[in-house]
C-alpha positions, 0 to 999 in steps of 0.5 A, spaced: 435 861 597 430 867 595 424 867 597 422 868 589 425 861 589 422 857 595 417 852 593 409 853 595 404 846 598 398 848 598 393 841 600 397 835 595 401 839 590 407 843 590 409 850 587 416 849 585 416 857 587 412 863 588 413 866 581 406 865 578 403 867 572 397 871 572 391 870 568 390 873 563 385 873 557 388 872 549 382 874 546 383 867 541 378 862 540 373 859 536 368 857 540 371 857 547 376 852 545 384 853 545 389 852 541 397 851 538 397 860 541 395 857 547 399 851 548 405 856 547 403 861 550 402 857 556 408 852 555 413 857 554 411 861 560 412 854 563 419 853 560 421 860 562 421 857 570 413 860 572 411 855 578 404 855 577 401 858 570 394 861 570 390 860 564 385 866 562 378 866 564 376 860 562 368 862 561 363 856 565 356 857 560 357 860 553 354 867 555 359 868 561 364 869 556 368 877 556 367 876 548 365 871 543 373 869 542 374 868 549 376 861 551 371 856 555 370 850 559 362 847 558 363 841 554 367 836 553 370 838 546 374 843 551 377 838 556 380 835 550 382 842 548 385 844 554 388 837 556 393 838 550 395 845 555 396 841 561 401 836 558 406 842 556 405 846 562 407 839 566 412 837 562 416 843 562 415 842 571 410 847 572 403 846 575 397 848 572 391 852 574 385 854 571 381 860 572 373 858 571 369 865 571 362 867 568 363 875 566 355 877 567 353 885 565 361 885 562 360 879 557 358 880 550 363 885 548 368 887 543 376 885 544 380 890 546 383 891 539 376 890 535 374 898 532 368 896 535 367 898 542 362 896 548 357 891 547 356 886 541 350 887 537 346 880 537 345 879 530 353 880 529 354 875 534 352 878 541 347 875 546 343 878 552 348 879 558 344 878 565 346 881 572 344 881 580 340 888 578 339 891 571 344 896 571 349 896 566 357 897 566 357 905 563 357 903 556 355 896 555 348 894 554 343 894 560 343 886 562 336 882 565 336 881 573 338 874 574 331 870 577 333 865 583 331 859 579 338 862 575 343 864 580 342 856 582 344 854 574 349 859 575 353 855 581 351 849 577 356 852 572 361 853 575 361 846 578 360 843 571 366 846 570 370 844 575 369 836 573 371 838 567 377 841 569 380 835 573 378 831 567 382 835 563 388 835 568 390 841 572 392 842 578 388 848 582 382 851 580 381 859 581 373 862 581 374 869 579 371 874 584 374 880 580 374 885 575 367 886 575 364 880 572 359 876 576 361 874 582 364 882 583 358 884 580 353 881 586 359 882 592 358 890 590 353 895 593 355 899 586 352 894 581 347 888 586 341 893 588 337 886 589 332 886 595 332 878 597 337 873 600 342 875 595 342 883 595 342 888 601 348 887 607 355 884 606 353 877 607 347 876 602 351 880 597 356 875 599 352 869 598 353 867 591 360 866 593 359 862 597 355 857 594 360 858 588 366 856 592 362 850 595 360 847 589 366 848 587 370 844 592 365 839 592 366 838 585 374 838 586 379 833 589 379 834 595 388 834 594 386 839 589 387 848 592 382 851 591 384 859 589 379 865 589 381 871 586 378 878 588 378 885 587 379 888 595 376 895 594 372 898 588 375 904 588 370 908 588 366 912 594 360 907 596 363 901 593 367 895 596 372 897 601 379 893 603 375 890 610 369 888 608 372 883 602 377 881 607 371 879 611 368 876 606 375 872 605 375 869 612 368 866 611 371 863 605 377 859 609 371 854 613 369 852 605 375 850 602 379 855 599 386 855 600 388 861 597 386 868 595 388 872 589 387 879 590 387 884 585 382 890 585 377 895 581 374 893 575 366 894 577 366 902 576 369 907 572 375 909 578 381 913 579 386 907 581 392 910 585 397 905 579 404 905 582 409 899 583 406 894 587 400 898 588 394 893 591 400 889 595 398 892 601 390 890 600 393 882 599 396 884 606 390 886 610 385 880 605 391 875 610 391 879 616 384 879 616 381 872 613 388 868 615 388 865 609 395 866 604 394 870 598 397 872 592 399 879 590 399 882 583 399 889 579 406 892 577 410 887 579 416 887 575 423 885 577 427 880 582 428 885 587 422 889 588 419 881 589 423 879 593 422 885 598 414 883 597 415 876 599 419 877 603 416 884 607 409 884 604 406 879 609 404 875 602 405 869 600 406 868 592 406 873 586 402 873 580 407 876 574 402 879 568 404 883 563 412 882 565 411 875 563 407 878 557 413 881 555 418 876 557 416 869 558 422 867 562 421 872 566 423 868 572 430 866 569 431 873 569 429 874 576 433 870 578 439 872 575 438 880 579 438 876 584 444 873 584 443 865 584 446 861 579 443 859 573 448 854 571 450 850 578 456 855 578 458 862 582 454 867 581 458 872 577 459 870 570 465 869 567 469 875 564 469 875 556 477 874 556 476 869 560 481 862 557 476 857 556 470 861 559 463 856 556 457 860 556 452 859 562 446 854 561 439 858 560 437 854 566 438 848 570 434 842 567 433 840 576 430 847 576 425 844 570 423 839 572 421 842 579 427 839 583 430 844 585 433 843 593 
């Protein structure tokens, strides 16, 4: 069996492989709350064979929101909303997780096909966005330094948020460390100038991720996973570096987190190096330095080319985004290039000439329902 195809237990639960769809923001709700877009969105990467499906950003307070049609988790109104999600993914056999964030200086703003761009206006339904220092991301509005008093309601958040996403029933929790929103934006030196504990050296920048990642896992069922994805370098002279968010990770390990997403930049204006399976290498040094498993994610995009990342990329999962956007049974066809069966019969399909040749089944009902041997 293909590495792409094996199953993956982190704490009580099992992946039935390492297929995972990546997060990634739609940009359609009303008032944080998901709806039937997102229910088939979702489902139907959950019926295309994914192992665990991601959910967007899931914001944790109103004013964490990316824009103003993002989805959320801070009320009870979205538990019911995203339940309604979770019984689709599970009923097609897939896991699902949810990915709680907060978007800091980066909220507020237009969604990417708007004719606007940057921040929304506040009497067009913006709101004021706030930060470890008041430093603005180039082009956004200038936000307000958190207080210490709001870093605290801040990691609150984020636990609420992770009761309310056991309730609504998921299987795993991701906090969002990445792609310059708040966390990031206090782990780099680039966008965190503060002089108290929370600002200066690594380990101070670090610790709002930490108190985050403890509060979360206390909040969270302890047979639940616990996930964190970062950005492992900020692309930019003076900013993060592979090593220092490896060592953060390691510091993560004692407080509960089972695995880390690694993805990269997003808190500068960069010139990132894009190419096929470019940040593999950066999820590989983030698992030989903090001993946790890791997921690798960016232009990964055939069955070939991720079975070799398993297999020799010193990772231990894949996060599939914009090729499951533009297919959402990206796995069957993985696994067709990799030669397994999808009906229970040899590999080769039969010719078209062939005397009585049925047409294959698009996948087994087994694999559905996440009982493949």
């Amino acid at each position: 069996m293909p590495h792409l195809l094996q199953p993956l237990s982190l704490r009580g639960v099992t992946a039935r492989n390492r297929a995972w769809l990546a997060p990634m923001c739609q940009y359609s709700s009303v008032d944080g709350l998901v709806d039937d877009w997102h229910v088939v969105h979702l489902g139907s990467r959950a019926v295309g064979g994914f192992g665990l499906v991601m959910t967007e950003a899931a914001a944790v307070v109103p004013e964490g929101r990316i824009t103003p049609h993002d989805a959320g988790l801070w009320n009870h109104e979205h538990v019911v909303a995203w339940s309604r999600v979770v019984r689709a993914v599970h009923a097609a056999g897939a896991l699902a997780g949810v990915q709680l964030a907060h978007a800091g200086r980066k909220a507020s703003t237009h969604r990417p096909w708007a004719t606007s761009r940057g921040s929304v206006a506040l009497d067009d339904g913006g709101w004021a966005t706030f930060a470890p220092s008041a430093v603005a991301f180039p082009g956004l509005a200038e936000p307000r330094a958190l207080t210490v008093a709001e870093i605290g309601a801040v990691v609150e958040a984020f636990a609420d948020a992770a009761r309310r996403a056991d309730a609504a029933g998921f299987d795993l929790v991701e906090v969002h460390a990445a792609h310059g929103y708040l966390l990031h934006q206090f782990l780099s030196p680039l966008s965190n100038h503060r002089t108290d504990a929370y600002g200066g050296t690594t380990e101070n920048r670090a610790r709002l991720l930490r108190e985050v990642v403890a509060a979360v896992r206390a909040a969270w069922p302890d047979h639940k996973p616990l996930v964190v994805r970062v950005s492992a370098t900020d692309w930019v002279e003076g900013g993060l570096e592979v090593e220092d968010v490896a060592a953060v990770c390691a510091t993560l390990a004692p407080l509960g987190v089972d695995l880390v997403d690694v993805s990269s930049g997003g808190n500068a204006l960069a010139d990132i190096p894009v190419g096929p399976g470019y940040q593999v290498p950066l999820a590989r040094r983030v698992r030989e330095v903090s001993g946790l498993p890791v997921s690798a994610v960016g232009m990964l995009t055939d069955g070939p080319q991720v079975e070799k990342v398993l297999r020799d990329g010193g990772v231990d999962a894949v996060m599939v985004g914009r090729a499951a956007l533009r297919d959402p049974y990206w796995v069957l066809r993985a696994a067709h290039e990799l030669g397994v069966p999808v009906d229970g019969s040899p590999a080769q399909e039969p010719a078209d000439d062939a005397p009585g040749a049925a047409a294959p089944r698009l996948w087994p009902a087994q694999y559905l329902r996440g009982t493949w041997g």
